[in-house]
N, CA, C and O of each residue as an XYZ file, in Angstrom:
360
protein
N     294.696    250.330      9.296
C     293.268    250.089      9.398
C     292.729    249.638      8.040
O     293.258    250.154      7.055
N     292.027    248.999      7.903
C     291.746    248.397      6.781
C     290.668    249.229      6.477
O     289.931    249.738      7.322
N     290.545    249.415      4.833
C     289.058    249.985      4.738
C     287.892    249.326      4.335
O     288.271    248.412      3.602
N     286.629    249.306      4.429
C     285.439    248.370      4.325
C     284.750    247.968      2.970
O     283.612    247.524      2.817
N     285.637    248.208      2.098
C     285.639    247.915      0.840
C     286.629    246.499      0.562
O     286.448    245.640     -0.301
N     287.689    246.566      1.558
C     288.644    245.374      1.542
C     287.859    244.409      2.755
O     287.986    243.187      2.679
N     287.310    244.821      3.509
C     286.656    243.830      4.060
C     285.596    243.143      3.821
O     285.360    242.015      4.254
N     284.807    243.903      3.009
C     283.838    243.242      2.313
C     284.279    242.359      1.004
O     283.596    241.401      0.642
N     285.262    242.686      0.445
C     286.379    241.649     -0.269
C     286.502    240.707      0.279
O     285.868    239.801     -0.261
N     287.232    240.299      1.477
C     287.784    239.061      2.350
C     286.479    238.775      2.549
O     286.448    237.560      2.747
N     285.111    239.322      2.622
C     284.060    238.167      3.309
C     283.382    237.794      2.099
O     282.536    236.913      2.252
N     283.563    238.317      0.734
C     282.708    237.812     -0.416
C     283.705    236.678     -0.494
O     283.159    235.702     -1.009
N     285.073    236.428     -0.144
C     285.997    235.291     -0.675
C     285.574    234.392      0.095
O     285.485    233.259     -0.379
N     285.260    234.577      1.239
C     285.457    233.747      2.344
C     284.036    233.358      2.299
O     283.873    232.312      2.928
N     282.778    233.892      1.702
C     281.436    233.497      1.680
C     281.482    231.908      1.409
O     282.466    231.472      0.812
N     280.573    231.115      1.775
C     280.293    229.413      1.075
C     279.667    229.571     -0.096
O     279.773    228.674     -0.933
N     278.873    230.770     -0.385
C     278.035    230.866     -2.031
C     279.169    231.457     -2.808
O     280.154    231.955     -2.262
N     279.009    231.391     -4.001
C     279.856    231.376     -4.931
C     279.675    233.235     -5.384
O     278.659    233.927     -5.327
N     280.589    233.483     -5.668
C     280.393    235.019     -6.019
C     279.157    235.512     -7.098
O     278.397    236.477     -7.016
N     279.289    234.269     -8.316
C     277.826    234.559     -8.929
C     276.585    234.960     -8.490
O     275.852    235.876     -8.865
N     276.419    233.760     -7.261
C     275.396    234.043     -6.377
C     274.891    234.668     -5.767
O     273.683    234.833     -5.599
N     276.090    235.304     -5.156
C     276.304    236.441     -4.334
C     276.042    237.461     -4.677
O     275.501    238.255     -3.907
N     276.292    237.723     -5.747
C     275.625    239.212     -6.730
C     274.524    239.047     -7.336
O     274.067    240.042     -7.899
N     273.809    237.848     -7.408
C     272.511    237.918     -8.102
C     271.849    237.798     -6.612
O     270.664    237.944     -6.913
N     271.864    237.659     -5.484
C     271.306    237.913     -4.372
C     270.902    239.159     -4.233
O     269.821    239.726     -4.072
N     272.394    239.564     -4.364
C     272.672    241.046     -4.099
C     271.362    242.255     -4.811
O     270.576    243.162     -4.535
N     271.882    241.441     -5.826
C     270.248    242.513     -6.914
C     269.334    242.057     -6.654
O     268.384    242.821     -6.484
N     269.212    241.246     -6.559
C     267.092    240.775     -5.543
C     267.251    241.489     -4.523
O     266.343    242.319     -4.537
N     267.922    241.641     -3.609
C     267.785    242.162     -2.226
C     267.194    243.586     -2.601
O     265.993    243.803     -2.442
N     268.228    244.747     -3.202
C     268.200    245.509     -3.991
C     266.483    245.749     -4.344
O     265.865    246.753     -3.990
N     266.087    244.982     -4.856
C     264.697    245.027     -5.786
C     263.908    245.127     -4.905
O     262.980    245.923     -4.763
N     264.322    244.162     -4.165
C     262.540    244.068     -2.491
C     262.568    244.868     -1.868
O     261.555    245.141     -1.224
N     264.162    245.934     -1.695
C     264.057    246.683     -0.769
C     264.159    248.242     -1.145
O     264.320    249.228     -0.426
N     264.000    248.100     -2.586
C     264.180    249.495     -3.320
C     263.245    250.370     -2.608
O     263.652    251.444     -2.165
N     262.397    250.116     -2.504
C     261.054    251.544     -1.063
C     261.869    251.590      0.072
O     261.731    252.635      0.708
N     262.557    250.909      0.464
C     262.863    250.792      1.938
C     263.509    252.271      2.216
O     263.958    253.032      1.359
N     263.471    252.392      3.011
C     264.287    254.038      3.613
C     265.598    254.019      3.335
O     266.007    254.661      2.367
N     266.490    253.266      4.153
C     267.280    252.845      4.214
C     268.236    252.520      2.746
O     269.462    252.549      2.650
N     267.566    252.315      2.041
C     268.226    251.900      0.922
C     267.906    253.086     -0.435
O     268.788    253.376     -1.243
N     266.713    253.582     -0.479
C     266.363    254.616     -1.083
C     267.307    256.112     -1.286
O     267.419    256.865     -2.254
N     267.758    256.134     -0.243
C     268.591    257.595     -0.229
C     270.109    256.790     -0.075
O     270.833    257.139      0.857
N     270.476    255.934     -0.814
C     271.810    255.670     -0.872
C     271.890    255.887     -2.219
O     271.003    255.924     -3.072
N     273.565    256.082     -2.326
C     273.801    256.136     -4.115
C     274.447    254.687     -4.810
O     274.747    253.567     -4.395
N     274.466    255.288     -5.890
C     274.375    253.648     -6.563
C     275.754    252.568     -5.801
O     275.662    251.409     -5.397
N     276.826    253.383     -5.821
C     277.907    252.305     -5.379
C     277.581    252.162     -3.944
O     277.917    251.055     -3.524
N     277.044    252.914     -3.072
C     276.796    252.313     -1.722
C     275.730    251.639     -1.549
O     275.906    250.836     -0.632
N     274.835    251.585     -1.934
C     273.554    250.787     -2.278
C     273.616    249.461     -2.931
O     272.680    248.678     -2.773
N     274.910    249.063     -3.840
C     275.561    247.783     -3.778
C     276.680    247.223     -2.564
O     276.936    246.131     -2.057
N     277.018    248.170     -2.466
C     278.096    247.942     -1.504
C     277.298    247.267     -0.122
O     277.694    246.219      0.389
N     276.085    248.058      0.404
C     275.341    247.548      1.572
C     274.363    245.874      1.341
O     274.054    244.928      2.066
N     274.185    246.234      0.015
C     273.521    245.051     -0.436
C     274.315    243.837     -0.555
O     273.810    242.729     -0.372
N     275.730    244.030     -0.904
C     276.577    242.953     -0.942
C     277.134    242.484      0.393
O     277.521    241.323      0.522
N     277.187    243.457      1.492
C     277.137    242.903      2.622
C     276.111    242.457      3.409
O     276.465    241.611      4.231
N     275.210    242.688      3.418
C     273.995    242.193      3.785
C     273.625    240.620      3.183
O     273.029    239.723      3.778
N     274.057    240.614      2.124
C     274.400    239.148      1.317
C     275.576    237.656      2.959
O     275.459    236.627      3.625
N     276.399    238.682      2.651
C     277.453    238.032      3.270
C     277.566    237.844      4.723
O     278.099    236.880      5.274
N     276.855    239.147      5.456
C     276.525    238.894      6.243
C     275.090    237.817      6.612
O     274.767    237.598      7.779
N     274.529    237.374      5.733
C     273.353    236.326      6.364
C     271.985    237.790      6.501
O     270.955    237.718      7.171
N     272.265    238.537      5.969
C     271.188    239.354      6.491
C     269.899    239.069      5.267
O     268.707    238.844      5.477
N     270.488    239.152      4.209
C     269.951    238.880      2.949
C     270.308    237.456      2.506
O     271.441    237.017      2.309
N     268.754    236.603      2.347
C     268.601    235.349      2.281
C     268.084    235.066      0.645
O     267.672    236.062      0.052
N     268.090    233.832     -0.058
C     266.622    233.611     -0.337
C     265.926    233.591      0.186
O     265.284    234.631      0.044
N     265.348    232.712      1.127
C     264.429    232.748      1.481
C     263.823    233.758      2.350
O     262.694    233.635      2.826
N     264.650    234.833      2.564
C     263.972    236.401      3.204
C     263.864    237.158      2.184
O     262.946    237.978      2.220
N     264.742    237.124      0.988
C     263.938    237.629     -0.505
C     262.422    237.034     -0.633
O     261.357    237.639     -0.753
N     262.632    235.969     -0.581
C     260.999    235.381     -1.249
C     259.917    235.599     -0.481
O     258.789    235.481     -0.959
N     260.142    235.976      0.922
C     259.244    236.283      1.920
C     258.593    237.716      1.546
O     257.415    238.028      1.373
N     259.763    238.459      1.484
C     259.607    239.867      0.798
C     258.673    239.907     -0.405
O     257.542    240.392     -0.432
N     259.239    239.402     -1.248
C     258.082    239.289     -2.886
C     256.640    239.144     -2.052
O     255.779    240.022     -1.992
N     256.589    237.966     -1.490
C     255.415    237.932     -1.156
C     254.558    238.613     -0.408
O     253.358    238.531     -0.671
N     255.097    239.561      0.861
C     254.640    240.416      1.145
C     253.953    241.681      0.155
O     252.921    242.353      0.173
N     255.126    241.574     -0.671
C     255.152    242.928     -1.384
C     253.802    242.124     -2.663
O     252.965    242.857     -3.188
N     253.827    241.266     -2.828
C     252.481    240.956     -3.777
C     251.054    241.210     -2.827
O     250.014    241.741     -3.215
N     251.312    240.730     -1.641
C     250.248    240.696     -0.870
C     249.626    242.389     -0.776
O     248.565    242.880     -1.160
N     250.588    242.857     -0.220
C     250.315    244.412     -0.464
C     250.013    245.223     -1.753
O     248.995    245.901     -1.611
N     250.464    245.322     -2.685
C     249.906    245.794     -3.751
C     248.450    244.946     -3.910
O     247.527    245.604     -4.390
N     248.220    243.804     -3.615
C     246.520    243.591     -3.524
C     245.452    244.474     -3.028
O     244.480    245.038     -3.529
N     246.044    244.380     -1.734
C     245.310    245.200     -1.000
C     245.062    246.135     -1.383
O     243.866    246.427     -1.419
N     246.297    247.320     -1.985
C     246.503    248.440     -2.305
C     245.168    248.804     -3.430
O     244.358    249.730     -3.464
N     245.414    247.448     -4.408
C     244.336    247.559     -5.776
C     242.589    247.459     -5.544
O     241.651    247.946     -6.175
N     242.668    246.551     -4.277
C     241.500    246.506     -3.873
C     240.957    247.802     -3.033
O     239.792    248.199     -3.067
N     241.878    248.308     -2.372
C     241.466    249.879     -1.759
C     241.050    250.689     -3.001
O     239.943    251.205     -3.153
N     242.267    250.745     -4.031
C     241.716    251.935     -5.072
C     240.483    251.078     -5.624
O     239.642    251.846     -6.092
N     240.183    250.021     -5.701
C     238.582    249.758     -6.398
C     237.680    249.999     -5.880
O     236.737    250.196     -6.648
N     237.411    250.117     -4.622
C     236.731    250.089     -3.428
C     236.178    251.917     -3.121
O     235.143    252.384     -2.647
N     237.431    252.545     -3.654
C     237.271    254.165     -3.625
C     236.859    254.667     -4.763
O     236.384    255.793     -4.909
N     237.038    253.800     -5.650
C     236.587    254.533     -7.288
C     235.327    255.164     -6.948
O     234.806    254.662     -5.952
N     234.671    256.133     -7.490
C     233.299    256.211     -7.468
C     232.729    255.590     -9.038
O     233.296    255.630    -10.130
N     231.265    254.964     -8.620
C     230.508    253.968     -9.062
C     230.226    254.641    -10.255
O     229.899    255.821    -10.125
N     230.280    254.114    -11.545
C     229.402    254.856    -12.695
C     227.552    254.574    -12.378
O     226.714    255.056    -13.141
């Protein structure tokens, strides 16, 4: 039986992006999804490990990174405009 450390080997080889890529994906993904549940209560080597498959698997994009940023800018707006909105007034 193979273990999923060697399979995620054969699919980073077998990826069309170049391994560079692949790991600087990997850490953006990482970054957008650092709140996420899912990724929060993992430890550091499995939390790359999921991120690097998620890479390879197509799950983790650029362009579903950049969607993310932008959400995540959009929201902290909001967020800043709620706490201004609650301040009380001098």
């Amino acid at each position: 039986m193979e273990s999923a450390q060697s399979k995620l080997t054969e699919k980073v080889f077998k990826s069309k992006m170049g391994r560079y890529d692949i790991v600087r994906t990997a850490l953006e993904w990482i970054e957008v999804n650092k709140y996420n549940e899912d990724y929060r209560k993992l430890g550091q080597a499995e939390l790359i490990s999921k991120a690097l498959g998620d890479v390879v698997e197509n799950i983790a994009t650029p362009e579903k990174i950049e969607e993310l940023r932008k959400k995540m800018k959009k929201d902290e707006k909001a967020a800043a405009m709620l706490s201004a909105e609650t301040q009380p007034k001098k």
